[in-house]
Structure formats: structure tokens, C-alpha cells
Residue frames as qw, qx, qy, qz and C-alpha x, y, z in Angstrom:
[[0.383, 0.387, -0.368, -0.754, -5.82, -1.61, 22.46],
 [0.649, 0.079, 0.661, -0.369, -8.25, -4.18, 21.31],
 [0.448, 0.187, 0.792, 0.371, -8.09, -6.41, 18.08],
 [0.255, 0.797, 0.509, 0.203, -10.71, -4.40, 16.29],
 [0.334, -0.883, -0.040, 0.327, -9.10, -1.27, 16.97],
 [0.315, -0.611, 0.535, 0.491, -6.15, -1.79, 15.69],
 [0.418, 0.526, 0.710, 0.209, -7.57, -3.86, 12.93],
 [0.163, 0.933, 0.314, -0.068, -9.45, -0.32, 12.39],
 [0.137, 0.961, -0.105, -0.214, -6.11, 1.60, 12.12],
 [0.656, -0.046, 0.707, 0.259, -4.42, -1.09, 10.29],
 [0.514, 0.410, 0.664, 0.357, -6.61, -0.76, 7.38],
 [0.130, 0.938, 0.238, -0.215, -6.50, 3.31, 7.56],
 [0.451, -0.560, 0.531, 0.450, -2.95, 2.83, 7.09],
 [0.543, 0.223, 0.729, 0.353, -3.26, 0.54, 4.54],
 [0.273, 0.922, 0.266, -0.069, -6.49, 3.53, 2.72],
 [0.090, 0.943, -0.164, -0.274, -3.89, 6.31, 3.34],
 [0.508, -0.271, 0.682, 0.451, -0.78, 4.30, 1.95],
 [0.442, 0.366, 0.673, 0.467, -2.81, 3.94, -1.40],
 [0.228, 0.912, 0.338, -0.054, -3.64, 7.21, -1.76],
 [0.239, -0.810, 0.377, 0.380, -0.54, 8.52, -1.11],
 [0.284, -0.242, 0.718, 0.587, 1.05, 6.33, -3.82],
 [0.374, 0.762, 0.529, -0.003, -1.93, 6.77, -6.45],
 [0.179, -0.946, -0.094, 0.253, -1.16, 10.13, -5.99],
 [0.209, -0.651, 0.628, 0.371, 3.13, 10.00, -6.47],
 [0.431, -0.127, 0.673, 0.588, 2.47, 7.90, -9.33],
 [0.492, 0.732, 0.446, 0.153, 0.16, 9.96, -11.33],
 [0.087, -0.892, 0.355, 0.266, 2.73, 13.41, -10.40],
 [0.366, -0.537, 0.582, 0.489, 5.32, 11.53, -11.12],
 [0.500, 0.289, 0.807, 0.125, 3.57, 10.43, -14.27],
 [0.129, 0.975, 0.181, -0.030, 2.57, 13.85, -15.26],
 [0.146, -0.813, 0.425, 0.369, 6.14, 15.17, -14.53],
 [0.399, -0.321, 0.719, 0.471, 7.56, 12.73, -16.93],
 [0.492, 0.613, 0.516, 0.341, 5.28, 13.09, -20.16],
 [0.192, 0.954, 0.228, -0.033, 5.14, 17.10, -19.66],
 [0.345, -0.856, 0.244, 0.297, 8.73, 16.84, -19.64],
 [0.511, -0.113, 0.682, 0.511, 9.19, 15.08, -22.58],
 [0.409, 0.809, 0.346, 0.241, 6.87, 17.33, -24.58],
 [0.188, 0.978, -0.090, -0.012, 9.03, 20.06, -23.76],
 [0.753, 0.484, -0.327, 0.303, 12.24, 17.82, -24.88],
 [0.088, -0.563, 0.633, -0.524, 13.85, 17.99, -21.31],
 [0.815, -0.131, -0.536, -0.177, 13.06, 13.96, -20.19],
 [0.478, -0.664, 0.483, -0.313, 13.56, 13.13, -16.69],
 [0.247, 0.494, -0.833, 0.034, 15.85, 10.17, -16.36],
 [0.045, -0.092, -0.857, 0.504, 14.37, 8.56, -13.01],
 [0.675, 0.106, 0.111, -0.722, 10.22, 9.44, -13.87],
 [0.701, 0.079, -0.654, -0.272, 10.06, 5.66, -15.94],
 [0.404, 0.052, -0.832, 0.376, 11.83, 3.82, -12.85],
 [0.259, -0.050, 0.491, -0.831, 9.88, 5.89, -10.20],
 [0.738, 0.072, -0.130, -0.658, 6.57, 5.12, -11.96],
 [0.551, 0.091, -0.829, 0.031, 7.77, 1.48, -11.98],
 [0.155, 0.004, -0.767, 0.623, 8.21, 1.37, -8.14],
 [0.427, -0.025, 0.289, -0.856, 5.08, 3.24, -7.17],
 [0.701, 0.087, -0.335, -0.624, 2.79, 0.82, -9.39],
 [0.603, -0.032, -0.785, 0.136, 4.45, -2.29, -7.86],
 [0.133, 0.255, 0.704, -0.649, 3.85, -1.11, -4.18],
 [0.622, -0.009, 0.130, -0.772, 0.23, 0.58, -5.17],
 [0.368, 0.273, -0.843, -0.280, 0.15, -2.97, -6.23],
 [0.413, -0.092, -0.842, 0.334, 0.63, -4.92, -3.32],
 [0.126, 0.148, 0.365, -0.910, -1.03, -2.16, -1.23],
 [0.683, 0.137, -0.154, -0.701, -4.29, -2.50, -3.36],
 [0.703, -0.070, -0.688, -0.168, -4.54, -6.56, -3.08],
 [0.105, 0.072, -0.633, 0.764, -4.35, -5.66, 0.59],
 [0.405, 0.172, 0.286, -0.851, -7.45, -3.71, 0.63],
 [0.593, 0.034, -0.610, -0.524, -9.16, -6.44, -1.77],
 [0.518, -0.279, -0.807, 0.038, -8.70, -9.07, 0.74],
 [0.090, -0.148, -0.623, 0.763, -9.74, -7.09, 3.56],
 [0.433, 0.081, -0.140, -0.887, -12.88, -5.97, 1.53],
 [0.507, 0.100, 0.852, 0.078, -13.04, -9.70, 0.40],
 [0.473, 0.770, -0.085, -0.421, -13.24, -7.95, -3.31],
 [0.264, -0.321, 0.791, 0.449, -11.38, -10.66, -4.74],
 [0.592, 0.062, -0.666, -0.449, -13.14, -12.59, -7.76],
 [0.150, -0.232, 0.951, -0.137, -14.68, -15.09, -6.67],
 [0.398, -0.143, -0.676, -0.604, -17.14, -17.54, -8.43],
 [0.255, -0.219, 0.678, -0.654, -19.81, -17.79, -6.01],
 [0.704, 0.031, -0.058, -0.707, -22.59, -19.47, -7.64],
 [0.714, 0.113, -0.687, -0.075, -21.78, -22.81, -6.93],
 [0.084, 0.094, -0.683, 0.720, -20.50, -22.27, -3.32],
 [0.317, -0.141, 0.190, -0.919, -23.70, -21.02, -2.69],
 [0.769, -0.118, -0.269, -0.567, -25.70, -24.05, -3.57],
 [0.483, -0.088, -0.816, 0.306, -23.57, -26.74, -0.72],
 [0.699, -0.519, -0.489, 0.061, -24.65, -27.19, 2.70],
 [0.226, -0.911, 0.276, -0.205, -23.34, -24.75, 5.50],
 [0.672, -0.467, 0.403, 0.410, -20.67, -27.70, 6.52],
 [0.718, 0.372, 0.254, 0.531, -19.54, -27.63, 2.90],
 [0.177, 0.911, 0.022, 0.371, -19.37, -23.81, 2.39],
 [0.342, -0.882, 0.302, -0.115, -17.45, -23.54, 5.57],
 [0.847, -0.101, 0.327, 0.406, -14.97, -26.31, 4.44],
 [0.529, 0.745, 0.240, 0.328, -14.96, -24.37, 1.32],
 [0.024, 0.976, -0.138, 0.167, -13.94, -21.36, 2.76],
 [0.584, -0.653, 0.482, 0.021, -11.51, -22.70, 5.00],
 [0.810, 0.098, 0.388, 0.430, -9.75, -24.93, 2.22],
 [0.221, 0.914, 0.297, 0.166, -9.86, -21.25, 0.74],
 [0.148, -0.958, 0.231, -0.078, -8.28, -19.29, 3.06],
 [0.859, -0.263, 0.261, 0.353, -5.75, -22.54, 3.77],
 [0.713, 0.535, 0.349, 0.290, -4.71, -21.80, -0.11],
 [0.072, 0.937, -0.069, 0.335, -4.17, -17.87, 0.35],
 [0.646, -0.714, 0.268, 0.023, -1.89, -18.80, 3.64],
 [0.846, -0.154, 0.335, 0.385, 0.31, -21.03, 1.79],
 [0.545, 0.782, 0.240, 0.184, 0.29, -18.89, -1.18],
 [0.115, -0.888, 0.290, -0.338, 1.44, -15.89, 1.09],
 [0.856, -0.292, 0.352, 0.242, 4.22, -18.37, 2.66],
 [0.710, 0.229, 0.313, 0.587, 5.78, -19.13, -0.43],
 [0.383, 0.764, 0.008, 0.519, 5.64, -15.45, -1.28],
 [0.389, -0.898, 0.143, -0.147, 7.12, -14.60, 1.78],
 [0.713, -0.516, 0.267, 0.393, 9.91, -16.64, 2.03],
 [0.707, 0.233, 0.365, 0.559, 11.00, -16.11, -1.45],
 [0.093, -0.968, -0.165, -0.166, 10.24, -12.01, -0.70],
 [0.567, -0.788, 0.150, 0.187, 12.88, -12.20, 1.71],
 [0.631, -0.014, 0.524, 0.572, 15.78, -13.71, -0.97],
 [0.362, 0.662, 0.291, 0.588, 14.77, -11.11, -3.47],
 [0.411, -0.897, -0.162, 0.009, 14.98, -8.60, -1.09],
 [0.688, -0.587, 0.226, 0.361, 18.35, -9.59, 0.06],
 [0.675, 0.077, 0.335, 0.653, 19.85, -10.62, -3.14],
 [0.218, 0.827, 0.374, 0.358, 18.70, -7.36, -4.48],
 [0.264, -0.925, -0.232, 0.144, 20.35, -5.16, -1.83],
 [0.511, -0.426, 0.410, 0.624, 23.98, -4.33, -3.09],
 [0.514, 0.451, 0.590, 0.430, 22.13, -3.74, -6.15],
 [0.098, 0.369, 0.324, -0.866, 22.04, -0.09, -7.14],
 [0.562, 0.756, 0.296, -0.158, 18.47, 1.27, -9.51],
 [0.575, 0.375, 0.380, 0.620, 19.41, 2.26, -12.86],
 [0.154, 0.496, 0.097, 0.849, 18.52, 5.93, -12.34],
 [0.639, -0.671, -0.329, -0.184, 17.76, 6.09, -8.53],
 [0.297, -0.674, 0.559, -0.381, 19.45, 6.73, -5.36],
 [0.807, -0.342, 0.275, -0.395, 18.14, 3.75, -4.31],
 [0.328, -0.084, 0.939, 0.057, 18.78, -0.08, -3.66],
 [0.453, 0.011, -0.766, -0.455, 17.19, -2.19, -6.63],
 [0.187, -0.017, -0.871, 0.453, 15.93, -3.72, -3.42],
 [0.133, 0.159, 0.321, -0.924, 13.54, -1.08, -2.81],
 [0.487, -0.081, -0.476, -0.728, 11.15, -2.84, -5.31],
 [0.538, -0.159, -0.827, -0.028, 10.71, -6.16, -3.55],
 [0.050, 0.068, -0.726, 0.683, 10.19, -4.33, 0.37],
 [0.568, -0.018, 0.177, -0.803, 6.41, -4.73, 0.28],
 [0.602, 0.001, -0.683, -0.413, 6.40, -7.83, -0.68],
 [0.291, -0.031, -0.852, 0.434, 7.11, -9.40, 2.61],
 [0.050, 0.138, 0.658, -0.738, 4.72, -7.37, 4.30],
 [0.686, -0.010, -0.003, -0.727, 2.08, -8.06, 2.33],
 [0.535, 0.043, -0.841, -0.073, 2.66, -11.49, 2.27],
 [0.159, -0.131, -0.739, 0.642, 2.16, -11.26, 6.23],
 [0.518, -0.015, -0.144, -0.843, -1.07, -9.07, 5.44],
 [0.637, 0.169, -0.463, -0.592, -2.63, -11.75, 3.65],
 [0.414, 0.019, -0.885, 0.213, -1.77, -14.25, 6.52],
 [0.015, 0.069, 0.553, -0.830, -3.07, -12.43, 8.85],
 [0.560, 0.142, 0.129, -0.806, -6.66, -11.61, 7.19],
 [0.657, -0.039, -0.683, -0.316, -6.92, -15.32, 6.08],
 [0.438, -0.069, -0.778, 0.446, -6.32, -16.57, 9.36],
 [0.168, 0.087, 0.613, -0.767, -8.69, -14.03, 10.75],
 [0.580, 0.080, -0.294, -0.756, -11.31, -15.30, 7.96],
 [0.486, -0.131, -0.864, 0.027, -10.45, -18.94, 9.10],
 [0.128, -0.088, -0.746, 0.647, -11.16, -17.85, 12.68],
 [0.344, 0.241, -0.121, -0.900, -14.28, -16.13, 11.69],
 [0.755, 0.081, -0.523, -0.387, -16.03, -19.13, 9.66],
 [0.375, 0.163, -0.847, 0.340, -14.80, -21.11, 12.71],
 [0.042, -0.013, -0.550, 0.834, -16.70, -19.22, 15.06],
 [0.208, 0.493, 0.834, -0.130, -19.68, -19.38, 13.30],
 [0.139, 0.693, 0.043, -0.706, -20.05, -16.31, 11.29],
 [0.800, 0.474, 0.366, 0.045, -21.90, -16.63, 8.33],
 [0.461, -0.229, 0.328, 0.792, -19.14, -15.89, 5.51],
 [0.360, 0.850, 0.055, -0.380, -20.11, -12.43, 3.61],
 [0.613, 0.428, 0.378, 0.546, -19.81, -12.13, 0.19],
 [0.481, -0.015, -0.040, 0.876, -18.01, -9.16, -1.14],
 [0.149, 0.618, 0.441, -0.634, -19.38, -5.72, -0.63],
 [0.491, 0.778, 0.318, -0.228, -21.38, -3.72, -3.11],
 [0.256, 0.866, -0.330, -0.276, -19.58, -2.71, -6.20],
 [0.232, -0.532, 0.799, 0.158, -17.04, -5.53, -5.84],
 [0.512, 0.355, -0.671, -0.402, -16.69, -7.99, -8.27],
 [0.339, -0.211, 0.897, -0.191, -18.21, -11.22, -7.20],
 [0.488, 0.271, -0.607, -0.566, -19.80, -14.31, -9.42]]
């Protein structure tokens, strides 16, 4: 299976992952107002809706950097020299690597300390918020490191695609 390939059903994962929670937190969002208009509240719709919104979270800043739909102010970048622009980036992507470090190791302690914990109106482990964090943290290594390799290689660096915020 070849980098791009997998790359390719990487980020379908990633697509169908946010739909699927989009999805379980507008139901579950729906099931918990129309049950409080008819005076019969679900206990565990607040918490659920909690969870879903942190993963769609992390899941959706996935697909930003893989779009390269972050912000980003571009109108200055734009006016250095190709060695500058490709420092730029690369002092860039350095930034996003370390970032996603620090949130990874400290993913893993919230993770842990979190696991004997139980939810307030869940089956679950309290725990169950923090388990994306790690793996996006690894995401976000991974697509900097393939943006460093990328600006290395000579590929001019694309700004973000149509629609996406960029300045």
C-alpha cells in the first residue's frame, strides 16, 4: 500500500468520523430539548453532547490541517523570497510539531489520571473525553512533518483551498 493511498483512506476515515459525530450530536441534541419540552429530561443527553463536541472537535482541526484551512495571515508571507517563505513554513510546521508534543504527552496523563474516574451520568470512564486527544496530537505530527517534507522537496507551498479562510 503506498503513502498516498493510505494517506487517501486516512483522511476518509477522518470525513466519515465527522459525520458520524455531527450527526450523534445533533440526535442526541434533538433527543434532549424534545425531551425536556415534554417534561421527561434525559439525564446523560448534556454529558453526551459534551463528549461528541469535544471529539467532533479534535476530528474537525484534523481535517483543517489536512485542508491547510487553518487561519493564516498570508499577506506578508507572500511578499519574502522563496528561501524565506520556505523557512517560514518550516519554522511553521516546527511550531505545530512541538505544539502537538506537548499536547500529546500531557494527553496521555489526562487520559490516565482520568481512568478510574466514572462520568456523572454515563457508563463510561471520565476518560473517554481526553481519548482523541492523543491521536490527534499524532495527526498533526504527522501532516506537519509531511508539510515539512513537502516544502523540502521543493513543492511550492499551497495556500488553503477555496472557501477556506485565509488572509
Amino acid at each position: 500500500m503506498s503513502v498516498k493511498s493510505l494517506a487517501g483512506w486516512a483522511d476518509r476515515l477522518v470525513y466519515w468520523a465527522a459525520v458520524v459525530l455531527l450527526l450523534a450530536l445533533l440526535a442526541v441534541v434533538v433527543f434532549g430539548v424534545f425531551f425536556r419540552q415534554i417534561n421527561q429530561p434525559l439525564a446523560w443527553s448534556d454529558e453526551l453532547a459534551q463528549y461528541l463536541l469535544v471529539w467532533t472537535g479534535f476530528v474537525g482541526w484534523i481535517i483543517a490541517a489536512r485542508r491547510r484551512s487553518h487561519i493564516r495571515i498570508m499577506i506578508f508571507a507572500g511578499k519574502l523570497p522563496r528561501p524565506a517563505q520556505v523557512a517560514l513554513e518550516i519554522a511553521t510546521q516546527l511550531s505545530v510539531i512541538v505544539f502537538a508534543a506537548i499536547l500529546l504527552r500531557y494527553s496521555w496523563g489526562l487520559v490516565d489520571r482520568n481512568w478510574d474516574v466514572e462520568s456523572i451520568a454515563l457508563p463510561i470512564t471520565a476518560a473517554a473525553l481526553y481519548v482523541p486527544m492523543p491521536f490527534a496530537a499524532l495527526a498533526l505530527m504527522l501532516q506537519a512533518l509531511a508539510e515539512i517534507g513537502d516544502v523540502l522537496a521543493g513543492h511550492k507551498v499551497k495556500v488553503a483551498e477555496p472557501g477556506a479562510q485565509a488572509l
